[in-house]
C-alpha positions, 0 to 999 in steps of 0.5 A: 570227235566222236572217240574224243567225248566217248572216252570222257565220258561227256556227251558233246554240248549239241547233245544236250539241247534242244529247240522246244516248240509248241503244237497246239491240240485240235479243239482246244482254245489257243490261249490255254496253256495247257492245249498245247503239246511240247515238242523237243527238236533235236539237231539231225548230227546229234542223233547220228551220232546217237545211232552210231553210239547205240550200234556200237554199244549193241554189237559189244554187248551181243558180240561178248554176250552181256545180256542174256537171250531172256533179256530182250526188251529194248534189243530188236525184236526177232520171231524167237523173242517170243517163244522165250517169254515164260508161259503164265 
């Protein structure tokens, strides 16, 4: 399945919802709309596959060195990360 939406290029249709409910805020009047935080809830297959995806997509980027070593910012972070940063 995975391969399948992959090579279409489409996420599957669980990936692009999501259960929303909502936190009150300590405090603040239940009534009040705005007191309350949005959560989205997403379905625990969804972001498996979501992790897969991003394992994937990490090792062919670092396997045939797309990025270069400066550029880090979303990569996981390593002690050498911050010894490349420019000096200002």
């Amino acid at each position: 399945m995975q391969t399948e939406q992959t090579s279409k290029q489409v996420p599957p249709t669980g990936w692009k919802s999501a259960k929303v409910i909502s936190i009150p805020k300590p405090g603040k009047p239940p009534s009040d709309p705005g007191s309350h935080k949005p959560i989205s809830l997403l379905s625990n297959f969804s972001k498996l596959l979501e992790r897969v995806e991003v394992h994937r997509l990490n090792s062919i980027i670092h396997q045939n060195h797309i990025l270069l070593p400066e550029k880090c910012g979303f990569c996981k972070k390593t002690v050498n990360s911050l010894s490349n940063c420019p000096n200002h």
